[in-house]
PyMOL Python script that loads the backbone (N, CA, C, O; Angstrom):
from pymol import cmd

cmd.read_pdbstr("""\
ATOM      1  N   UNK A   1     184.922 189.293  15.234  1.00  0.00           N
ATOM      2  CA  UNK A   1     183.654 189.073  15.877  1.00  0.00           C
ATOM      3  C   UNK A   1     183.800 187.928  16.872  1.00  0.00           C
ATOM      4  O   UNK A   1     184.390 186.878  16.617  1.00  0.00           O
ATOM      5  N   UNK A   2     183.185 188.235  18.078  1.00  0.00           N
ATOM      6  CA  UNK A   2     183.719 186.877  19.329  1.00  0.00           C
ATOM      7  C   UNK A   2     182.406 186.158  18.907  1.00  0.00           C
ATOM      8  O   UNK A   2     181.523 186.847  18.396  1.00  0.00           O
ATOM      9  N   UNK A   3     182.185 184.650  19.106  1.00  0.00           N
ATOM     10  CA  UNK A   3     181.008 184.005  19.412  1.00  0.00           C
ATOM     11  C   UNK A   3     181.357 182.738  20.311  1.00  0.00           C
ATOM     12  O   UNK A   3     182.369 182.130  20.659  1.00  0.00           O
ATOM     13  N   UNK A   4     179.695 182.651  20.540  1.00  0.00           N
ATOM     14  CA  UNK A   4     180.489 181.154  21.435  1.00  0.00           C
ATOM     15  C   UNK A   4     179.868 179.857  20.982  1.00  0.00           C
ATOM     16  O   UNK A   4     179.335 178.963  21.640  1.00  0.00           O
ATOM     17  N   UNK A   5     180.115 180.010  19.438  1.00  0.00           N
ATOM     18  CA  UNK A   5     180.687 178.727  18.629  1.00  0.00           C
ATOM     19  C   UNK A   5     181.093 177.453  19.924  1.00  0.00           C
ATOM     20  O   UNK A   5     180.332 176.743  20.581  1.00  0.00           O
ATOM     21  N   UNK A   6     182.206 177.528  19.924  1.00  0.00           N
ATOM     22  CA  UNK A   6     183.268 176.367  20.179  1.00  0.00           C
ATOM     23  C   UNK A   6     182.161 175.989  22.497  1.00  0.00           C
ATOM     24  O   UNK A   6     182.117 174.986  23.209  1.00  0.00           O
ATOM     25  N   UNK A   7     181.734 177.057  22.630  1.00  0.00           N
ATOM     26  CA  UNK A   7     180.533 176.924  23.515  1.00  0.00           C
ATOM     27  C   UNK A   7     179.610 175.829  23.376  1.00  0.00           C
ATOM     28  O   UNK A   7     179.667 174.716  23.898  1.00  0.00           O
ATOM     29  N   UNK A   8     178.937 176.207  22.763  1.00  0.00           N
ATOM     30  CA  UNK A   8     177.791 175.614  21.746  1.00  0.00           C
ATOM     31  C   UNK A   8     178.232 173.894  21.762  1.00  0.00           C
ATOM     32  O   UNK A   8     177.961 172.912  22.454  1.00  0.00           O
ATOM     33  N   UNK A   9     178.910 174.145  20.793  1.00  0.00           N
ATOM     34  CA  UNK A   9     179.556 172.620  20.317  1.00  0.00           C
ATOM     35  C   UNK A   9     180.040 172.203  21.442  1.00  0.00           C
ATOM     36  O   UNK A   9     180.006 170.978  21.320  1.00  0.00           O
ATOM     37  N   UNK A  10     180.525 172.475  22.594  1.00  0.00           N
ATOM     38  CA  UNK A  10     181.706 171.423  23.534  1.00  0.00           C
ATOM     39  C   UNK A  10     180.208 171.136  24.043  1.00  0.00           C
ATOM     40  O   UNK A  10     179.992 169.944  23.825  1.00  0.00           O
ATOM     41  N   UNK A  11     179.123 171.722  24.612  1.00  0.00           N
ATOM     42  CA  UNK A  11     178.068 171.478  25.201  1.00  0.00           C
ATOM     43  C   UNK A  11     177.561 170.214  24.645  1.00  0.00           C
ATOM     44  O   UNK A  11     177.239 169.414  25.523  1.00  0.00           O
ATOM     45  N   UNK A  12     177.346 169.676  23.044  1.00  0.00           N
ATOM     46  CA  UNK A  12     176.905 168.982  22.990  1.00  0.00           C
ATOM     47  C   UNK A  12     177.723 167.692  22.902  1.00  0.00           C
ATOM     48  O   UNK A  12     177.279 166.565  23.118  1.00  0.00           O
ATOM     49  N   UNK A  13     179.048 168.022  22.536  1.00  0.00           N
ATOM     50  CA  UNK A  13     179.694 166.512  22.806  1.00  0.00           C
ATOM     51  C   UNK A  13     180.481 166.886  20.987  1.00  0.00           C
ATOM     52  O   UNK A  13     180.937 165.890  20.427  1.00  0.00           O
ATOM     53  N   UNK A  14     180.541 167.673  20.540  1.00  0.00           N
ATOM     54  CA  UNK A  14     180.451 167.956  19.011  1.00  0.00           C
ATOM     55  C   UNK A  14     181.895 168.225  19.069  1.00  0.00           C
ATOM     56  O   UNK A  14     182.361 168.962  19.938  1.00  0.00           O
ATOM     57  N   UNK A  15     182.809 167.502  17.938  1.00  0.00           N
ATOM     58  CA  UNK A  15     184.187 167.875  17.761  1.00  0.00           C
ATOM     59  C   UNK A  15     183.810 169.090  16.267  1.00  0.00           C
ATOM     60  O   UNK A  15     182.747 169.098  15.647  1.00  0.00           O
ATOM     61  N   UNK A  16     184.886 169.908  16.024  1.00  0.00           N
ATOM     62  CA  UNK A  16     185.005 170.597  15.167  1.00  0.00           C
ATOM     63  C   UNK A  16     184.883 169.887  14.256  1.00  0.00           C
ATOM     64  O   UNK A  16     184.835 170.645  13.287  1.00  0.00           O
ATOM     65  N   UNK A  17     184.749 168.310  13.722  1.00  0.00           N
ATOM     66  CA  UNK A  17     184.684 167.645  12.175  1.00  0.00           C
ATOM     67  C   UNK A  17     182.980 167.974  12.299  1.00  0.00           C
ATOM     68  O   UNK A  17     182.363 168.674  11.495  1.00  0.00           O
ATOM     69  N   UNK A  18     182.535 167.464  13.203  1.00  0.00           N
ATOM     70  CA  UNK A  18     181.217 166.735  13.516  1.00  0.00           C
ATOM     71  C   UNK A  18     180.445 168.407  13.229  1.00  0.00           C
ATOM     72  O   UNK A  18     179.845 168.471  12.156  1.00  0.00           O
ATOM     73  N   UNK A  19     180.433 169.326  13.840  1.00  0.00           N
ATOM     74  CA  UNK A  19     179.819 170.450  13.852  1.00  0.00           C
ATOM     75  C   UNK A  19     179.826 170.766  12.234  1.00  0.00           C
ATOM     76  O   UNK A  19     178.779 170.929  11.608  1.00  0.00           O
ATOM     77  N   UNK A  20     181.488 170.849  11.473  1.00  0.00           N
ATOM     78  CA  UNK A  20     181.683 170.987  10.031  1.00  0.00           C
ATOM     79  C   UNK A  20     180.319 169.882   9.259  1.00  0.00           C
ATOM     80  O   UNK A  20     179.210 170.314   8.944  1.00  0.00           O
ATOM     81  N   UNK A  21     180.570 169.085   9.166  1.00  0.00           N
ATOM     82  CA  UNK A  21     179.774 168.058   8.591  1.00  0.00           C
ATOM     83  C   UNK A  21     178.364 168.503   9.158  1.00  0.00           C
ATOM     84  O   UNK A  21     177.843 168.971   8.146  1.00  0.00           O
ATOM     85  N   UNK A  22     177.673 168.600   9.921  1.00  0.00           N
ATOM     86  CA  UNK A  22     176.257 169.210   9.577  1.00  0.00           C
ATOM     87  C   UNK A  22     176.136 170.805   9.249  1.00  0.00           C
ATOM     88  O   UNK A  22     175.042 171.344   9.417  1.00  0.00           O
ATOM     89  N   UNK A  23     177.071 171.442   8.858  1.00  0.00           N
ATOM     90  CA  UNK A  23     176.887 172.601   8.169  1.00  0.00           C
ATOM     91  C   UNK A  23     177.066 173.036   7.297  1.00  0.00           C
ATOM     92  O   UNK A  23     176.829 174.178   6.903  1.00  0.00           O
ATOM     93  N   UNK A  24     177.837 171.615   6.512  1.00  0.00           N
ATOM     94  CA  UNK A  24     178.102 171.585   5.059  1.00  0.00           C
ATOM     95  C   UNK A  24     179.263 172.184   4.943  1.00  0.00           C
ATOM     96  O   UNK A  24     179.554 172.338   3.757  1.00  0.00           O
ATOM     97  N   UNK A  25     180.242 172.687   5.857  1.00  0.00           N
ATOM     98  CA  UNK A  25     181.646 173.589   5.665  1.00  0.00           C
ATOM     99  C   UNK A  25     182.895 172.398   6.304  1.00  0.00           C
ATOM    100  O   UNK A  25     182.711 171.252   6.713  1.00  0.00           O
ATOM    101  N   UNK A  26     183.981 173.073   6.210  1.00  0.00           N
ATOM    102  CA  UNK A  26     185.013 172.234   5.870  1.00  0.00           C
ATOM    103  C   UNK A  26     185.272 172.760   7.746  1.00  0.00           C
ATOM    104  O   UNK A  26     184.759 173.706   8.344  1.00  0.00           O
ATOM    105  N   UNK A  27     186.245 171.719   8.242  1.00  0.00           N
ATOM    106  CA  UNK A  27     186.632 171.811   9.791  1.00  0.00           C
ATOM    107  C   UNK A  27     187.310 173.216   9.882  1.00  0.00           C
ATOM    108  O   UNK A  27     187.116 174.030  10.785  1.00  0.00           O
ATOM    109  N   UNK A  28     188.136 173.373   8.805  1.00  0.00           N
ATOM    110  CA  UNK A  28     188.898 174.631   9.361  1.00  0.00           C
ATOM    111  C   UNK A  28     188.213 176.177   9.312  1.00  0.00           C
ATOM    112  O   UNK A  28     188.594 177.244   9.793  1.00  0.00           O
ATOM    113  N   UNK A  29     187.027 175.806   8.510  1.00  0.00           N
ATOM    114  CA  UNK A  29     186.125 176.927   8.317  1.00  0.00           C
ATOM    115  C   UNK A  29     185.832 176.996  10.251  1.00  0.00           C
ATOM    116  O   UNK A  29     185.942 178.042  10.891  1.00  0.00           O
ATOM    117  N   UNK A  30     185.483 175.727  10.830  1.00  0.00           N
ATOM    118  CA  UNK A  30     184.684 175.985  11.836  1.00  0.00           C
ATOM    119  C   UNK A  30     185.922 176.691  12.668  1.00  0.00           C
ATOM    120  O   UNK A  30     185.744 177.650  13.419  1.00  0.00           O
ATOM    121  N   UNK A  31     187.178 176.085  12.428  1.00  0.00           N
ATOM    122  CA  UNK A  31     188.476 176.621  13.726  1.00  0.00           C
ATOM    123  C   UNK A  31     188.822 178.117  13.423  1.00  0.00           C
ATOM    124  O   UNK A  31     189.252 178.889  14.280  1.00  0.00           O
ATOM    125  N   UNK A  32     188.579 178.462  12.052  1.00  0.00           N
ATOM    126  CA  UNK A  32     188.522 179.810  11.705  1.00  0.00           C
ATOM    127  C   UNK A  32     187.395 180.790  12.891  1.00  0.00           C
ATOM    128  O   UNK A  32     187.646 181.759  13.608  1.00  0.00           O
ATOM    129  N   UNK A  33     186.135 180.010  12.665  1.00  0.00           N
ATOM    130  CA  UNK A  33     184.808 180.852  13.056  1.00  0.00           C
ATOM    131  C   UNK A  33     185.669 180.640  14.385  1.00  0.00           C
ATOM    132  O   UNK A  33     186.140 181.689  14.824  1.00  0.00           O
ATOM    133  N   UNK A  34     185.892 179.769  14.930  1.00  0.00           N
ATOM    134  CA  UNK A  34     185.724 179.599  16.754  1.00  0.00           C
ATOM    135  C   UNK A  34     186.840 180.609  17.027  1.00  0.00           C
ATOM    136  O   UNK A  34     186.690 181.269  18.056  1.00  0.00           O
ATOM    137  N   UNK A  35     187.851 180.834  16.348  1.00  0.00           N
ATOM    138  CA  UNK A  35     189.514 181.635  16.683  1.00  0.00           C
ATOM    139  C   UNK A  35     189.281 183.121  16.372  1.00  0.00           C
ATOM    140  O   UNK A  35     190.273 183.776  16.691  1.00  0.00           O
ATOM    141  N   UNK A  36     188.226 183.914  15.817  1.00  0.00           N
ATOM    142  CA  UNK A  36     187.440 185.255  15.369  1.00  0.00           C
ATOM    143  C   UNK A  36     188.489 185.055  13.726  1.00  0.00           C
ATOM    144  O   UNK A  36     188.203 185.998  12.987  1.00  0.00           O
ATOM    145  N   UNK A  37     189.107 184.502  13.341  1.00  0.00           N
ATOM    146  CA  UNK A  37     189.744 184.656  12.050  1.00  0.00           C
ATOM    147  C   UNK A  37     188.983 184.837  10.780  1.00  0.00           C
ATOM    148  O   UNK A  37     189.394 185.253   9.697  1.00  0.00           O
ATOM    149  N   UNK A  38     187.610 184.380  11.183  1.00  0.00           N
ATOM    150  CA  UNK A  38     186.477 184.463  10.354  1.00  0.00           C
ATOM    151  C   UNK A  38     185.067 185.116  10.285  1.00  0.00           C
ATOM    152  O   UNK A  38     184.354 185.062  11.287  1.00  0.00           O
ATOM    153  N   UNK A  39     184.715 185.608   9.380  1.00  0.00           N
ATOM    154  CA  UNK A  39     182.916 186.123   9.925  1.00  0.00           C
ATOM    155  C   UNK A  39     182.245 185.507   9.440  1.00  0.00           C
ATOM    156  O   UNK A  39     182.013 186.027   8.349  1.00  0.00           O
ATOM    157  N   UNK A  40     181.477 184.234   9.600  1.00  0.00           N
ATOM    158  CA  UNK A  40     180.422 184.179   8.622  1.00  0.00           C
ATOM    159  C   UNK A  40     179.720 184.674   7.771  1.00  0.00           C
ATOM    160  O   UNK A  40     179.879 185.894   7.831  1.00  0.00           O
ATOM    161  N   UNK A  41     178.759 184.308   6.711  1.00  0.00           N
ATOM    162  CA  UNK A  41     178.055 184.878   5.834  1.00  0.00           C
ATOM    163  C   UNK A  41     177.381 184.814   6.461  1.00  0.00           C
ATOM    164  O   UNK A  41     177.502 184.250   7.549  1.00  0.00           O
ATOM    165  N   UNK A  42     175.618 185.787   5.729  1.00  0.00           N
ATOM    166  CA  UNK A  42     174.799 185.666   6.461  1.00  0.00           C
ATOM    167  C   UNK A  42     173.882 183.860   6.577  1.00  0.00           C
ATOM    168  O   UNK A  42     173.335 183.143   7.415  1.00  0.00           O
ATOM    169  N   UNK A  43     174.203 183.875   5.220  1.00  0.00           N
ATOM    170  CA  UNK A  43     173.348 182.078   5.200  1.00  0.00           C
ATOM    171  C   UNK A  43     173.909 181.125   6.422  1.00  0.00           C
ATOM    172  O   UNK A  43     173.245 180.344   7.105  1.00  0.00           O
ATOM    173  N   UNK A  44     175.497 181.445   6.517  1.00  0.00           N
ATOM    174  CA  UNK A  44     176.539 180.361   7.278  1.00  0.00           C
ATOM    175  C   UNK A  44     175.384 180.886   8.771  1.00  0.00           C
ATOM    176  O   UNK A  44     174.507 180.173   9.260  1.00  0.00           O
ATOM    177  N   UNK A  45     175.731 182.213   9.183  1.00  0.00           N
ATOM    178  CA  UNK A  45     175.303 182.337  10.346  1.00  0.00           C
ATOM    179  C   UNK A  45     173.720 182.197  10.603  1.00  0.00           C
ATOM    180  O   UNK A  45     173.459 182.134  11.804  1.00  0.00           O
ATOM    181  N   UNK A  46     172.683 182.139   9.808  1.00  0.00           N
ATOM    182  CA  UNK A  46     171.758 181.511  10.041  1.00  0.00           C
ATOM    183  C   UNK A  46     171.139 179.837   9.878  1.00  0.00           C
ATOM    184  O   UNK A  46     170.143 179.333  10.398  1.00  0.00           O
ATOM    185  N   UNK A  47     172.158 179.239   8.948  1.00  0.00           N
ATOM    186  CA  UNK A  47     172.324 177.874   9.110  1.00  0.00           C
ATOM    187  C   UNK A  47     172.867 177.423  11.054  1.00  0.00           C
ATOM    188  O   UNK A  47     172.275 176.619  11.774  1.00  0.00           O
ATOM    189  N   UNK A  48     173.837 178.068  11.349  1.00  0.00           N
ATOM    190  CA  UNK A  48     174.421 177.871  12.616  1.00  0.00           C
ATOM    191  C   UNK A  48     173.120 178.362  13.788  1.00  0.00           C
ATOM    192  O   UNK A  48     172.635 177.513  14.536  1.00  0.00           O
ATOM    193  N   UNK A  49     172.850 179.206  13.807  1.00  0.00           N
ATOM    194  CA  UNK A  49     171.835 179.830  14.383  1.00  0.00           C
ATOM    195  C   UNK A  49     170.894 178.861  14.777  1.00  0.00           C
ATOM    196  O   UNK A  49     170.681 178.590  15.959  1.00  0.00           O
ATOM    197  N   UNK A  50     170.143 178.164  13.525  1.00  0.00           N
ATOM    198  CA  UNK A  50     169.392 177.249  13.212  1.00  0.00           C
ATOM    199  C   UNK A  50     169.146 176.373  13.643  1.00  0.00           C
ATOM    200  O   UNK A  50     168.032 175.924  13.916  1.00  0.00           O
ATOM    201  N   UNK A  51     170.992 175.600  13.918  1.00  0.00           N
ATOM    202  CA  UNK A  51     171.347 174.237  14.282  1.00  0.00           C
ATOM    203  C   UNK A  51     171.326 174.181  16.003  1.00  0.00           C
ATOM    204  O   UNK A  51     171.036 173.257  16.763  1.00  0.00           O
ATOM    205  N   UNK A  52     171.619 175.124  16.177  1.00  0.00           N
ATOM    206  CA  UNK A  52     171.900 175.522  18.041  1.00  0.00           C
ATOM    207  C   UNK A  52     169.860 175.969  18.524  1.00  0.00           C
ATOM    208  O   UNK A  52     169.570 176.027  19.719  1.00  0.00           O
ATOM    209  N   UNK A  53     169.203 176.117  17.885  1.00  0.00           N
ATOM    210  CA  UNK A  53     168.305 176.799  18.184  1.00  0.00           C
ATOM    211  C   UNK A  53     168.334 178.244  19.268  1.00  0.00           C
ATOM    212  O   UNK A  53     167.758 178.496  20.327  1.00  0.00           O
ATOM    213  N   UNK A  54     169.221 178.935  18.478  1.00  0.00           N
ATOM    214  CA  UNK A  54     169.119 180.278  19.171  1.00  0.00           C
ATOM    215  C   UNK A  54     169.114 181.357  17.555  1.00  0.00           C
ATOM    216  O   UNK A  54     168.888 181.106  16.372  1.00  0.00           O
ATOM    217  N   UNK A  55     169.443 182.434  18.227  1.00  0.00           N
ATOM    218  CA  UNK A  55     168.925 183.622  17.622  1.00  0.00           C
ATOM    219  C   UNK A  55     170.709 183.912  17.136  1.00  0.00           C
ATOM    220  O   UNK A  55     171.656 183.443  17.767  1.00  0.00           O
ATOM    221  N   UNK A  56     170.881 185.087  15.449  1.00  0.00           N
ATOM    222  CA  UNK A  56     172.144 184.905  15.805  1.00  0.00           C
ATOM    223  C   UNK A  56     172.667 185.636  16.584  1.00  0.00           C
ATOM    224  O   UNK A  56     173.800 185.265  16.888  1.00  0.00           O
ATOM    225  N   UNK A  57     172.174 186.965  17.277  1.00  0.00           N
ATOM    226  CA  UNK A  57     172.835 188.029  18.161  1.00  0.00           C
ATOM    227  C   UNK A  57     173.191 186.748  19.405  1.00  0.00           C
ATOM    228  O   UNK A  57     174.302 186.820  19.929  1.00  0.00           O
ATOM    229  N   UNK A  58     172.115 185.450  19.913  1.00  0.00           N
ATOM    230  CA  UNK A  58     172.572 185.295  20.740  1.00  0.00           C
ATOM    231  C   UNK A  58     174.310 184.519  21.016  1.00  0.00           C
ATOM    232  O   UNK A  58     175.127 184.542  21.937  1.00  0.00           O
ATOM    233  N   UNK A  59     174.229 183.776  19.412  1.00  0.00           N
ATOM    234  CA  UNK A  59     175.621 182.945  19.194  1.00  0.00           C
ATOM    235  C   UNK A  59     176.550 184.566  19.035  1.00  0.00           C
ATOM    236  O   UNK A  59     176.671 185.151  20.112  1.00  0.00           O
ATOM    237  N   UNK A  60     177.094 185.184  17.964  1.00  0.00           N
ATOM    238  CA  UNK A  60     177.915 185.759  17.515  1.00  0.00           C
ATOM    239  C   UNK A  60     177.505 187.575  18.011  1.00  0.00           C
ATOM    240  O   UNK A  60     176.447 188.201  17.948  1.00  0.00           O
ATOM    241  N   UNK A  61     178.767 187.930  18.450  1.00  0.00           N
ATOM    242  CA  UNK A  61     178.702 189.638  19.257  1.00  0.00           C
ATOM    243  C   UNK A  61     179.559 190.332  18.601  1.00  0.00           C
ATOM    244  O   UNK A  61     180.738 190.023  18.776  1.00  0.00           O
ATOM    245  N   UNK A  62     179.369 191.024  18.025  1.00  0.00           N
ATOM    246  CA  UNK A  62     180.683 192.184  17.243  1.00  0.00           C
ATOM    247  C   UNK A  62     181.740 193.252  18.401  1.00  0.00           C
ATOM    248  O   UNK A  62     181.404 194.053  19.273  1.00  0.00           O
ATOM    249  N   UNK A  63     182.755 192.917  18.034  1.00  0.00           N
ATOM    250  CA  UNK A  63     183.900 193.377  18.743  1.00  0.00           C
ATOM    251  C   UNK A  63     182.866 194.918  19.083  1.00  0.00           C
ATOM    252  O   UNK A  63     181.714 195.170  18.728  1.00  0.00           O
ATOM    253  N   UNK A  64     183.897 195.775  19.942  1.00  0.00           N
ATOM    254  CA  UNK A  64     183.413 196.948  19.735  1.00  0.00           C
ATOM    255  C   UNK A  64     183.725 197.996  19.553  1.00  0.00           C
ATOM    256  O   UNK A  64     183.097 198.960  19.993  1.00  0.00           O
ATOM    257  N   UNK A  65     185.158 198.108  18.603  1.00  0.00           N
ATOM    258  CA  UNK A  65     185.503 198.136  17.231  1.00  0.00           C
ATOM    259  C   UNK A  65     184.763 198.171  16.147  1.00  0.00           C
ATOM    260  O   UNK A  65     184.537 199.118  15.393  1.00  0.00           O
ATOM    261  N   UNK A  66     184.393 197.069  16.112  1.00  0.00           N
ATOM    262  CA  UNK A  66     183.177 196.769  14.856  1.00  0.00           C
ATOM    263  C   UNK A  66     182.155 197.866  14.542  1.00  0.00           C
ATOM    264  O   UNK A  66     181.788 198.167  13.406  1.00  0.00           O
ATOM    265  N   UNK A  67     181.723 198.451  15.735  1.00  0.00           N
ATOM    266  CA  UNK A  67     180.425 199.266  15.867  1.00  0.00           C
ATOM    267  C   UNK A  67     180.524 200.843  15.355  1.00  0.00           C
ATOM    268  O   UNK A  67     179.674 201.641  14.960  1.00  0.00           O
ATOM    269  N   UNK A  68     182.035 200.923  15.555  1.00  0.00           N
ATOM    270  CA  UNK A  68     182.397 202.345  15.634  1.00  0.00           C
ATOM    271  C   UNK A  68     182.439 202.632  13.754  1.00  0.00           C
ATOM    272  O   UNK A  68     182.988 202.048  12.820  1.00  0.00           O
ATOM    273  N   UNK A  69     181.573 203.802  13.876  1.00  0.00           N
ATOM    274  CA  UNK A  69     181.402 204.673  12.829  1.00  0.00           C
ATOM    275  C   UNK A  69     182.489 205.565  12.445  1.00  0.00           C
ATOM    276  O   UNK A  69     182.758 206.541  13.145  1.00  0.00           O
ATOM    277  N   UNK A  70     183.066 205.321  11.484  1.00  0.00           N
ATOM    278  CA  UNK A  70     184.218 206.503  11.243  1.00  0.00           C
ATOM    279  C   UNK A  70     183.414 207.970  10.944  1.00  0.00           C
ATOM    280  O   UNK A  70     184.060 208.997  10.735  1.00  0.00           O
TER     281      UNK A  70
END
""", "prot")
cmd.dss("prot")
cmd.show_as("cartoon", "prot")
cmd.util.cbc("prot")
cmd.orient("prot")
């Protein structure tokens, strides 16, 4: 899943500890989310959502891959 996490955060001045620490997750959780190595949960991605004041479709976009129905 692409998002623009690491967006978000450079905008405000936010290192990957600093973003970790108000979301209650560990740094590499966040280098995971920013690198697609990770998907959030739904709580993670509405905590994040939350913190940015946006919506989550507007942070996080599913490959489009993702979409395809076998």
């Amino acid at each position: 899943m692409k998002n623009r996490l690491k967006v978000l955060r450079a905008e405000r001045d936010w290192s990957q500890a600093d973003l970790a620490d108000r979301l209650g997750v560990s740094r590499q959780t966040i280098n995971a989310l920013e690198t697609g190595k990770y998907d959030p949960s739904l709580i993670l991605a509405f905590k994040i959502a939350s913190l940015f004041g946006q919506t989550i479709e507007a942070i996080f976009h599913p490959e489009e891959s993702d979409l395809k129905i076998s």
